[in-house]
C-alpha positions in Angstrom: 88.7 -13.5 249.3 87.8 -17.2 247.9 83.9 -16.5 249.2 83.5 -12.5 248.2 86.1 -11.7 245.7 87.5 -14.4 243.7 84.2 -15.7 241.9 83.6 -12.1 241.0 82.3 -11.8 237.2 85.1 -8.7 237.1 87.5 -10.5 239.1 87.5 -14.4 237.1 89.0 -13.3 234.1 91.8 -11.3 236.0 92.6 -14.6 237.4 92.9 -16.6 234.5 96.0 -14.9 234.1 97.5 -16.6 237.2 98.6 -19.7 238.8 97.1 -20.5 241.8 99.5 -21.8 244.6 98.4 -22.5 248.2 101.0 -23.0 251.1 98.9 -24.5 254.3 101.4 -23.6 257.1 99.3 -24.7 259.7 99.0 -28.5 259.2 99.7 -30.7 262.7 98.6 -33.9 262.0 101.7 -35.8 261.4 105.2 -35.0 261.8 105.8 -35.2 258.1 102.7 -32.3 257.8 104.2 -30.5 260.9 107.6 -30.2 259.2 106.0 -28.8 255.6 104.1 -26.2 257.5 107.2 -25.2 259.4 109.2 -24.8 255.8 106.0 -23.1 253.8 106.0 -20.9 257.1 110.0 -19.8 256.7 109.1 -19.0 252.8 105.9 -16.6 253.6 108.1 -14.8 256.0 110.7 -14.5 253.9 108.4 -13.9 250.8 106.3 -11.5 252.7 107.7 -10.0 256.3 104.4 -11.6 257.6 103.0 -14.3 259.6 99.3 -13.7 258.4 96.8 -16.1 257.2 96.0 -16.2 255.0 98.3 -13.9 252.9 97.9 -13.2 249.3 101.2 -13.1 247.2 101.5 -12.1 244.0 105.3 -13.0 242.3 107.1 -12.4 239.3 107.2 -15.8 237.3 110.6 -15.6 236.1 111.9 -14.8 239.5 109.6 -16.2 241.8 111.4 -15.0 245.1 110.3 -11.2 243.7 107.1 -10.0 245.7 105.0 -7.8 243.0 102.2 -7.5 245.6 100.5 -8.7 248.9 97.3 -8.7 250.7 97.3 -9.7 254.3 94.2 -11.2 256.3 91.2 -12.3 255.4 88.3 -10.5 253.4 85.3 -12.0 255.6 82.7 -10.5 253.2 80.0 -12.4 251.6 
């Protein structure tokens, strides 16, 4: 999505619109990284009911534990 979709000239503006928030749940190199990945994990599977990654979330600002939409996996186009 970041390499084929994102930098679309149809898709930039759309984005504008939102704030982009990135949970890295798979970070090992420290037990201080270890332990954030393990918490960001718990709140994409409560979020989302998934375990993929990457996952795309959408969520209402105001109530940020509502799921508006999702995308799992990867979009490996380019």
């Amino acid at each position: 999505m970041e390499v084929s979709i994102f930098p679309r000239k149809d898709v930039l503006p759309v984005l504008k619109k939102f704030v982009e928030i990135r949970l890295h749940t798979d970070k090992q190199k420290n037990a201080a990284e270890v332990e954030r990945s393990r918490k960001f994990q718990e709140l994409k599977v409560r979020l989302t009911g998934s375990e993929a990654n990457p996952i795309y979330v959408i969520v209402e600002p105001a109530q940020p534990e509502k799921v508006i939409d999702k995308f799992d996996g990867a979009d490996l186009g380019g």
